[in-house]
C-alpha angles and dihedrals in degrees: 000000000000108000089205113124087353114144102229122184123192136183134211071030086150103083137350121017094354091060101044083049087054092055107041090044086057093053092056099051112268129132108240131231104203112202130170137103092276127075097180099056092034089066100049086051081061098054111122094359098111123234106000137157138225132204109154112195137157101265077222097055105093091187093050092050098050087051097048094049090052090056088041087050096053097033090095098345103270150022116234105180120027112194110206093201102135113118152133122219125211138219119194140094109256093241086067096040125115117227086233086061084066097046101042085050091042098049090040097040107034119014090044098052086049099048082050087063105044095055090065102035090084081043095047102042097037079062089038082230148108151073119246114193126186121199107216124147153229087271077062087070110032117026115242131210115255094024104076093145099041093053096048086047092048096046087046086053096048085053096057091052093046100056096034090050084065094042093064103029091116096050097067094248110132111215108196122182109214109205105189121195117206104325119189101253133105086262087121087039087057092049131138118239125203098270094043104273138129117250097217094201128088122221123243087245090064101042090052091043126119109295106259102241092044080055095048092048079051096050096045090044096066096031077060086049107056095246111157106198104027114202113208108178142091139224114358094354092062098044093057089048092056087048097060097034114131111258101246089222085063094051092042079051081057100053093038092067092049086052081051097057095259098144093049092048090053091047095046091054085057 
């Protein structure tokens, strides 16, 4: 994939991850969708960063997002990479954890990044088109103490992409799952604790994590490269995520029964 003249929108593009997207995808040519809560920091994010464009909404507002895809959409008449980067992380035991906590990660970190994307595969594939990618996490793939609901959110994100990534494997839409390890951002910081709070202090791991935008070349870099599932992470991180990566023989058998008909069969037996 070459990122030049590429329209790329991003959300949480305000801090973090988002941002460094946002900027890297600008170096490389791309003409940058800017989404988060926040406008003003949304637009310094955009400094420097040549044409953008910026539409802040609420990822749980339904009416907000449809709005703002379809001024994505008609901005410069298509979108040809969605970054599905929004999220909140989450730090209690489960034994201490509302079950508020659950539903608001789940609403913010799952259903939202699915209804995202819902909103651009008739566009996509109707182009025959387009790159989806989906931050998870290593939490996606192992699940992590303290972060029962993140990792439930980030393996059942991992699932969507996975099975829509077959789905439209013969459309020309690229579907790509991003499992970051500790990346250096205020994601922990940021954090939800048990009763709803914010936890307002970062963890050792993080702060010593790979620097962001050494994580968002690697993660346009295999996106460029046709990488499916993308592993950002070091040490021991790294290690459990290539342990648990998806054989690529198993996602091109995937793919291969949707090449068979395999959709249409199962629709046509209701």
């Amino acid at each position: 994939m070459d990122y030049t003249g590429k329209v790329v929108w991003i959300t949480g593009a305000s801090s973090g991850i988002g941002a460094a997207l946002v900027r890297d995808s600008a170096s490389r040519g791309a003409h940058v969708i800017l989404s988060g809560r926040d406008e003003a920091r949304l637009q310094d994010v955009a400094k420097d960063c040549g044409e953008t464009l910026i539409l802040p909404f609420d990822v749980r507002d339904d009416n907000a997002l449809a709005d703002a895809t379809s001024k994505a959409i008609a901005w410069k008449g298509g979108v040809d990479v969605a970054f599905a980067n929004a999220g909140v992380s989450q730090r209690s035991r489960a034994l201490n954890t509302d079950m508020q906590v659950y539903r608001d990660i789940i609403a913010i970190d799952l259903t939202a990044q699915i209804a995202f994307s819902q909103g651009l595969i008739g566009h996509m594939t109707q182009r025959g088109s387009g790159a989806l990618a989906f931050i998870s996490s290593i939490a996606g793939k192992v699940g992590v103490p303290m972060r029962t609901a993140y990792s439930a959110v980030k393996f059942g994100l991992a699932g969507y992409g996975d099975a829509l990534r077959a789905e439209l494997s013969q459309t020309g839409v690229q579907v790509h799952v991003i499992y970051p390890g500790s990346v250096a951002t205020d994601v922990a910081r940021n954090a939800m604790l048990g009763d709803g709070r914010k936890r307002g202090r970062s963890d050792k791991a993080i702060d010593e994590g790979i620097p962001v935008a050494d994580a968002a070349k690697a993660m346009l870099d295999g996106m460029a490269a046709g990488e499916r599932e993308i592993i950002v992470a070091q040490g021991a991180e790294a290690g459990m995520g290539e342990v648990r990566r998806t054989p690529e023989a198993l996602l091109d058998q995937m793919a291969g029964m949707v090449a068979n008909g395999y959709m249409e069969k199962m629709e046509s037996e209701g």
